[in-house]
N, C-alpha and C positions, 0 to 999 in steps of 0.2 A: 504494500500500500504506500503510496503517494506520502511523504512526508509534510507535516504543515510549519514545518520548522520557519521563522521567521527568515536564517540567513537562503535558508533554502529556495522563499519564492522571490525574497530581492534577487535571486543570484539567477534564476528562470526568467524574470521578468526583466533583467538587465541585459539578458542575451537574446531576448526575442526583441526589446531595443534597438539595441545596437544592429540585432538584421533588418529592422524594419528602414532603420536610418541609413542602411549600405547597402542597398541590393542589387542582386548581379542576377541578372533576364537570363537564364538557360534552358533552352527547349523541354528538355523532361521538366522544369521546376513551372512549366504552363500547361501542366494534364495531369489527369490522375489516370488516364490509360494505363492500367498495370503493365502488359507488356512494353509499350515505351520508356516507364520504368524502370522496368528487371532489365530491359536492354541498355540503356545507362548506366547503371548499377552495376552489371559484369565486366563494359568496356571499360567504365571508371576505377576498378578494383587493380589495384596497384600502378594505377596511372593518373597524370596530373590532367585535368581541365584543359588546360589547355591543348593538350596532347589527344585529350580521348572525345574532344568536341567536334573534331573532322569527323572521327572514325563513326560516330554516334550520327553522324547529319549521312553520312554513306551507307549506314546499315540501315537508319528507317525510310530511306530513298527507295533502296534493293528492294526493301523486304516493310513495307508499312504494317505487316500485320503476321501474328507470330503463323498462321497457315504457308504464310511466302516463306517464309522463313526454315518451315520443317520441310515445305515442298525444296529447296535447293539445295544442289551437290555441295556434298561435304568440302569438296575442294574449292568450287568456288566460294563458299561461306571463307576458306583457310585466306584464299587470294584477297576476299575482300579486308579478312584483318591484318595481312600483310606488312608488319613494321611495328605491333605495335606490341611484340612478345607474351611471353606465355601461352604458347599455343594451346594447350589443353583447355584453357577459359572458351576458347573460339569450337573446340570441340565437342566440350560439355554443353554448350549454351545452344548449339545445333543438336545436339541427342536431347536438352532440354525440350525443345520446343517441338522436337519428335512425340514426346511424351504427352506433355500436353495437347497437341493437334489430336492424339490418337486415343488417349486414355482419359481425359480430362472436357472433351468435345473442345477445344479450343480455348478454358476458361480459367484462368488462374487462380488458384485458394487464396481466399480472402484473409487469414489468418496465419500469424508470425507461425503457428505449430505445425502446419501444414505447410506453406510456403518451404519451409526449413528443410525439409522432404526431398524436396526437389533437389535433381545433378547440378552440383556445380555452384547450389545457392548456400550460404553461410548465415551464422545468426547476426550479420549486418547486415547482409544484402534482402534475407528475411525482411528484416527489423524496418528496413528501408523501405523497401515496397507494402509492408501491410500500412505501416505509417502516413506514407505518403499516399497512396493509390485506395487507401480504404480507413485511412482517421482510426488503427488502431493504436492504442496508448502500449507503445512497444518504444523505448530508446534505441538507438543506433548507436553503437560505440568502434570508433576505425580510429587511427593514427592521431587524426585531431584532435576528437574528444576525451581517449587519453589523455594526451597532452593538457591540454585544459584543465580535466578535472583534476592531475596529478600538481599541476602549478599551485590552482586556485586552492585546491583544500589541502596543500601538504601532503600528499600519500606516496611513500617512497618505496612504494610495493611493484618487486618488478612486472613489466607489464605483457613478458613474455611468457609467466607463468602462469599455469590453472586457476591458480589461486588468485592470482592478480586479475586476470579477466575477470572472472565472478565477481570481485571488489568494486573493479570499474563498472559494470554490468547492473551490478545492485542501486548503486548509487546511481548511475544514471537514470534507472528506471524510481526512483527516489523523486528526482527532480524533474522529471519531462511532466510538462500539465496536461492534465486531462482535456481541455476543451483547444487546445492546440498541438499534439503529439506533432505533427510531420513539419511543423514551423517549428519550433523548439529544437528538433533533431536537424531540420536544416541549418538554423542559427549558431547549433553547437560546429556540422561540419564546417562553415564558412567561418566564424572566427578564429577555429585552429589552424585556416589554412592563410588568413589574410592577416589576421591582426595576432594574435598568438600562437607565432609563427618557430618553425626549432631553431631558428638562429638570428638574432636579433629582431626579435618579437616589438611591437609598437607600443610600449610600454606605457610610451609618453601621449597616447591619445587612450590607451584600455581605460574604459568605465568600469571595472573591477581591481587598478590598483590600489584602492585604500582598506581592501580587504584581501588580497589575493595574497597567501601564503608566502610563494614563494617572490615573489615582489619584494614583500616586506623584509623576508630573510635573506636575501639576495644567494637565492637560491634557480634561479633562473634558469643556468647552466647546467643545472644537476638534475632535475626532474622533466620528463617522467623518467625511472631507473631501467632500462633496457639492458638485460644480459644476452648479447649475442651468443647462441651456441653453435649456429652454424660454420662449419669449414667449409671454405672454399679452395677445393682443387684444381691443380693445373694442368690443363690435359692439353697436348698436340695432335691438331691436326694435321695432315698432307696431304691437300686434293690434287689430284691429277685433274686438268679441265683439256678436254681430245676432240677438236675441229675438224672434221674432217667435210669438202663439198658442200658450204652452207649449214652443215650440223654440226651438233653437240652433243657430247654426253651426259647424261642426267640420271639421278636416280631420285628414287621416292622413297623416304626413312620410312623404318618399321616404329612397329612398337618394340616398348622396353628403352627407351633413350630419349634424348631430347628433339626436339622437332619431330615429332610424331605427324607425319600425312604432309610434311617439306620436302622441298626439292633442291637436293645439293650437287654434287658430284662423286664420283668414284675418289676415293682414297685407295692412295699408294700402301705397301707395296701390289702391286697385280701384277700377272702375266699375261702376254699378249704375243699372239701367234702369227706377229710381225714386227718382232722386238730388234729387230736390225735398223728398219726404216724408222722406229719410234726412238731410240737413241739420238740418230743425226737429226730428228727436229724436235726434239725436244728442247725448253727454254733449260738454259742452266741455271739461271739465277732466282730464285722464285719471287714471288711477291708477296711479301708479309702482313698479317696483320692481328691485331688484338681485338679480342670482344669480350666483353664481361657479363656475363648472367647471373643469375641470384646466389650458385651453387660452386660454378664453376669458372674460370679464367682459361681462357681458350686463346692459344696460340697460334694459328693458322697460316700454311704457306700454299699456296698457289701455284701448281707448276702444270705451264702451257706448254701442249705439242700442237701443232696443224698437221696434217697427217694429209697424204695428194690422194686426189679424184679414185686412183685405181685401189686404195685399200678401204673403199666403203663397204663394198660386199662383205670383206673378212671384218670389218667393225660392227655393220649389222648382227652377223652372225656371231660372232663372240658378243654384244652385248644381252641380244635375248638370253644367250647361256648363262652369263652371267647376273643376269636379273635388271639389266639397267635399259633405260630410255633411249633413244635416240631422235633425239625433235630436231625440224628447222630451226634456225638461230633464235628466228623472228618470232617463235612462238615460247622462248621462255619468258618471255613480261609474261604470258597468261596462267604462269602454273606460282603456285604459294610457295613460298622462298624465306629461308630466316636472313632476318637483319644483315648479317654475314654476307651470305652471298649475295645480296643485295648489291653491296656496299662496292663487293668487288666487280659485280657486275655494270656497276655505274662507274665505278672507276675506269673499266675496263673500255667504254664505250669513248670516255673524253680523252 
């Protein structure tokens, strides 16, 4: 139950304030269409606003309604999120709307315990859509409102732990008002991201410094507490990239790895059953590059051969064997690609 603590509805009533006096017009924050929603909601999930506001205006373009949405190949759903990682979001969120098109007639649960059910949706992305799309008194607690609440009220409880979720969790649901849940939960997201911010926060214009915790203690720096337990490993790649007459080599990753249903190239070492001619054109020097993902530190080198007109046949034929693609040039813009190969593929062009 709802707290009636004094500091509690200054502290609700100061940040529905402060949103009402800063507002930022975003296409999902002008419907309560739950799928327009949950489509925001997924694309925004570890991604900034500004970043995931194209990808958001291209996906209800494609797809206005979650039917178009479960209707389209999996691959093209992959091409349209093309750049903006984590592919498994763009995977579940199409086996989502599978789901719902087919088991559900099309209609999304109305409610955080039901919504939460669903592939790919979490008790923020829940919390978000009943909130907003259906006024249930559900908080939404993500990176910002952490933040927030860990400043404002002193709680030095890490917020990677079980125990610290539940903490934030409780307390939010504490102070979200009942006759405003999905404004309250917006005003918490948008002040954690504009004005109490993780590195030099606008301290000097917050309408909660004469109460805020860590304000006062000049503790600023130090909250919320985040224990990283993640490693991050470094792993090398070495694509072979094999031209031969207008084509290319390509493969499409499995499952069990990253980039699941992307389109990379063959990694060395291979054999090839014209490795005489693939020696003299082959580049010797490759082309390097670094990418970083959430887990891992990936090395990458690049090594280009052009291979002449007469050894297409034995390259068709060794790639069916060996499991890989063989497209026109011109037709890799259309297949789903990580970042990576992007990067070098555009480098590659200028």
């Amino acid at each position: 139950m709802k707290s009636k603590s004094p500091e509690n509805q200054w502290f609700s009533n100061s940040i529905i304030s402060w949103y009402r006096e800063n507002p930022r017009h975003l296409p999902w924050r002008e419907t309560q269409d739950p799928y327009l929603i949950w489509l925001s909601e997924i694309i925004l999930q570890q991604t900034r606003v500004a970043q995931g506001l194209p990808y958001f205006e291209a996906f209800s373009k494609a797809y206005p309604t979650v039917h178009q949405l479960a209707a389209a190949p999996e691959e093209e759903v992959l091409r349209l999120w093309q750049g903006l990682g984590y592919y498994s979001r763009a995977r579940n969120m199409h086996a989502c709307a599978n789901y719902i098109v087919e088991k559900l007639d099309g209609k999304f649960p109305d409610r955080y315990a039901t919504l939460i059910l669903l592939k790919g949706v979490g008790s923020y992305t829940a919390a978000a859509i009943s909130s907003f799309a259906f006024g249930e008194v559900q908080a939404v607690v993500d990176g910002n409102v952490f933040r927030v609440l860990a400043r404002y009220f002193g709680i030095a409880t890490d917020i990677n732990s079980s125990s610290g979720k539940k903490e934030f969790e409780a307390l939010a649901n504490q102070l979200i008002p009942v006759n405003a849940p999905g404004e309250f939960n917006q005003a918490m997201m948008d002040f954690g991201s504009r004005c109490c911010t993780p590195t030099n926060p606008n301290c000097d214009t917050c309408p909660l410094t004469r109460s805020c915790f860590a304000y006062q203690n000049e503790l600023i720096n130090s909250l919320p507490v985040k224990i990283n337990k993640t490693k991050v490993k470094e792993r090398i790649l070495n694509y072979l990239v094999i031209t031969c007459a207008g084509h290319l080599v390509v493969r499409k990753r499995g499952e069990g790895d990253i980039w699941t249903g992307l389109y990379d190239f063959p990694q060395s070492p291979q054999t090839f059953p014209w490795q005489g001619n693939l020696q003299s054109e082959t580049t010797l020097f490759p082309k390097k590059y670094r990418h970083l993902l959430s887990h891992q530190r990936i090395l990458a080198s690049f090594w280009e051969c052009s291979l002449s007109e007469e050894n297409l046949p034995n390259l068709r034929d060794w790639c069916q064997n060996e499991g890989f693609d063989l497209v026109v040039e011109q037709e890799i813009d259309g297949l789903p690609k990580p970042k990576l190969i992007l990067r070098y593929l555009t480098d590659r062009e200028n």
